[in-house]
N, C-alpha and C positions, 0 to 999 in steps of 0.2 A: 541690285546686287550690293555686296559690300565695299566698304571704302578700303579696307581692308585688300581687296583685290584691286581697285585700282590703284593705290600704293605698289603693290608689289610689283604688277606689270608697271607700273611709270619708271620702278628701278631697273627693272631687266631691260625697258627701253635705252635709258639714261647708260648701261655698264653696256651695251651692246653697239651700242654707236660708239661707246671711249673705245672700246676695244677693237672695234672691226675699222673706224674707220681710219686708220695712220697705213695698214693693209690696204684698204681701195685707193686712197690716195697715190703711195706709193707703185702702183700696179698702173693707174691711169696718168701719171707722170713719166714714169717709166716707158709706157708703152707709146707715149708721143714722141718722148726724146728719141726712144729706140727706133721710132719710124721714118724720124729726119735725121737723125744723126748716123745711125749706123747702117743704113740701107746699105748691101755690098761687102758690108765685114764679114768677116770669119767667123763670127762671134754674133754674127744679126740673129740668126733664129734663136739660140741660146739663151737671148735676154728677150727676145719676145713671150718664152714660154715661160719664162723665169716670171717676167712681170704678170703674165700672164694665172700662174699659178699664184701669186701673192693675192691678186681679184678672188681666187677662188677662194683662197683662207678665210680672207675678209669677212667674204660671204658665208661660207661655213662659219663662221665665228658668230658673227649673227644672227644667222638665223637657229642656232644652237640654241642662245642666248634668247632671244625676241619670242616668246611664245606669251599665251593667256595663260595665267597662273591658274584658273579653275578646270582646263578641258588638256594643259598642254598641247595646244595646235598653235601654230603660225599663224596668224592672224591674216586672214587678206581680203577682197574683195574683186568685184570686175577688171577694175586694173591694175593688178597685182597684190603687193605687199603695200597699206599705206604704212606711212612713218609715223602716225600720233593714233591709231583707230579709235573710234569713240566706244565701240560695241565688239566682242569678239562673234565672229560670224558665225558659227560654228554651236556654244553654247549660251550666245548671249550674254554675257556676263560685262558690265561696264569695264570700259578701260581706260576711259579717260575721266 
């Protein structure tokens, strides 16, 4: 396949991690303070869903972003999403 295609997917990698991950971060920092810190507040579920919904964006941000530029699909294998794939699974097309 072209190099051409794996440039483009290496960028969509590269803008998809800048972008999603201050979101997951924030959401699994959050969601540990919120579990020892506010256990019993008024306000505990409030920031669990809170933090909880920033993981989602993340996510959606991602995987919005993270496709193979020849087939548009998400890249994945047997265990999930990998983070660098060599190969898009789907149409084949190198990605790394």
């Amino acid at each position: 396949m072209s190099v051409d295609t794996v440039e483009k997917f290496q960028r969509r990698r590269r803008r998809a991690t800048r972008l999603a991950t201050p979101w997951i971060l924030l959401a699994t920092v959050g969601l540990l303070l919120a579990s020892q810190l506010a256990q019993g507040k008024d306000w505990y579920e409030l920031a669990m869903i809170g933090f909880f919904a920033c993981g989602m964006i993340g996510g959606l941000i991602g995987v919005s972003i993270y496709r193979c530029p020849s087939c548009n699909t998400v890249p994945y294998d047997e265990d999930g999403v990998p983070l660098n794939p060599a190969r898009c699974n789907k149409c084949g097309a190198s990605l790394k």
